[in-house]
C-alpha positions as CSV (number, residue, x, y, z in Angstrom):
1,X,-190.2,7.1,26.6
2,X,-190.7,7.8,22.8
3,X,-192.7,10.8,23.8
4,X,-190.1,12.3,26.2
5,X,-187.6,11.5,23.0
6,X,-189.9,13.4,20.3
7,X,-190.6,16.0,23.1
8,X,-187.2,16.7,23.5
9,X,-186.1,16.7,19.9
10,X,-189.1,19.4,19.3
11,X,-187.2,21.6,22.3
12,X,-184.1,20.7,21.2
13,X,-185.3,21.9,17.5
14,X,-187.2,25.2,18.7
15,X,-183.6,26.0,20.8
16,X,-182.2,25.7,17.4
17,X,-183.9,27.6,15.2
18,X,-184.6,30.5,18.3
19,X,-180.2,30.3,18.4
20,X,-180.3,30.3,14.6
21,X,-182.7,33.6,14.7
22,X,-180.4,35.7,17.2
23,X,-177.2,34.7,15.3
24,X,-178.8,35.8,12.3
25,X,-179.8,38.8,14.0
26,X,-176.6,40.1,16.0
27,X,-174.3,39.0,12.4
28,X,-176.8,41.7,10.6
29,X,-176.0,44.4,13.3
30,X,-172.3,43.9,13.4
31,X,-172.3,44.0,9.4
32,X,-174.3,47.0,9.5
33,X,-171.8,48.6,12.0
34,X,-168.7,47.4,10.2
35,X,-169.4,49.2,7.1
36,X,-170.0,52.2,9.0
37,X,-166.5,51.6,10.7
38,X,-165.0,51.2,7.4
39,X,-166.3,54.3,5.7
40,X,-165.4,56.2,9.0
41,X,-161.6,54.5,8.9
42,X,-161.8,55.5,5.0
43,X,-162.9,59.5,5.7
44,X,-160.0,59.4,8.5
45,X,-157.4,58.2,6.1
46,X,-158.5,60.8,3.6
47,X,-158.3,63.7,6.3
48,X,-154.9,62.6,7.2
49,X,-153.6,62.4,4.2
50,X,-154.8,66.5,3.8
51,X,-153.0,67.1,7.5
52,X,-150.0,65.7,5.9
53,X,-149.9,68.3,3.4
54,X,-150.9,71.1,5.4
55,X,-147.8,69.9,7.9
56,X,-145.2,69.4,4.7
57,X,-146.4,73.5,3.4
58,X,-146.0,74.6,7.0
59,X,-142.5,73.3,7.5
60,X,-142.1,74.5,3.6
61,X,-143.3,77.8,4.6
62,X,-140.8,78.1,8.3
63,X,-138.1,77.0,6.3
64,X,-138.8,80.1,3.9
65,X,-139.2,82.6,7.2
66,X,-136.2,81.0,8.6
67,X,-134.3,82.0,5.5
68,X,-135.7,85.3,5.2
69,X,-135.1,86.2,8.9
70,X,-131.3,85.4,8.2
71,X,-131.8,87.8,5.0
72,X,-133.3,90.6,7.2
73,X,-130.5,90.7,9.6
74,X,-128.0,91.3,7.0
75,X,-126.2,94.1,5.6
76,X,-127.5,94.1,2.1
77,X,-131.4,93.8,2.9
78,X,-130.6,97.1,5.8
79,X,-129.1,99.0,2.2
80,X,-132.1,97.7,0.2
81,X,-134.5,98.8,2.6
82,X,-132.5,102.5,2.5
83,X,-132.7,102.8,-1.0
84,X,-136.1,101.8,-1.3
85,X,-138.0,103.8,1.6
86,X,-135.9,106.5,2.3
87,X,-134.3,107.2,-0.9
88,X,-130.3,106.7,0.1
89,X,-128.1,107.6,-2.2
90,X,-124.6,106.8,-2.5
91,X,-121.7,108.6,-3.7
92,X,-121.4,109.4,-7.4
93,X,-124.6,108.1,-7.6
94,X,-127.6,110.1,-10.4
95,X,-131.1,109.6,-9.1
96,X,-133.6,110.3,-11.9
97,X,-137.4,110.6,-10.7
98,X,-140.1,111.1,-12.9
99,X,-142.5,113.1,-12.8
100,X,-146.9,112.0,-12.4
């Protein structure tokens, strides 16, 4: 009976220590993976964080076409456009050109 007792503390010990060893073991893998998870959750934070600014200049730069589409279909920017390219004149008007 004593044998049978010191047997089965020996098994119950080896059981133990074999348990101990694979806890030990999977804890190291999931640490190991954890920090890569972390650095990978840090690098997608910083990325977007940068999409967020490229989205804020985008909506920046419609806002800026929106307004100079309204510009383009107005009166002033057809005579501006006259006056520039094609040289329009108006009435009472002295164009001086110099020479190259």
């Amino acid at each position: 009976m004593a044998r049978r007792r010191r047997r089965k503390k020996k098994e119950n010990n080896r059981n133990l220590g074999l348990i101990t060893v694979v806890l030990v073991i999977m804890l190291t893998i999931v640490g190991v993976h954890s920090n890569s998870l972390w650095a990978r959750k840090a690098d997608l934070e910083t990325e977007r964080a940068q999409l967020a600014e490229q989205i804020e200049a985008e909506n920046a730069r419609t806002e800026e076409l929106k307004q100079l589409r309204k510009y383009v279909q107005t009166d002033s920017y057809a005579k501006e456009v006259a006056q520039d390219k094609l040289g329009l004149v108006h009435e009472g008007e002295i164009v001086f050109e110099i020479e190259k």
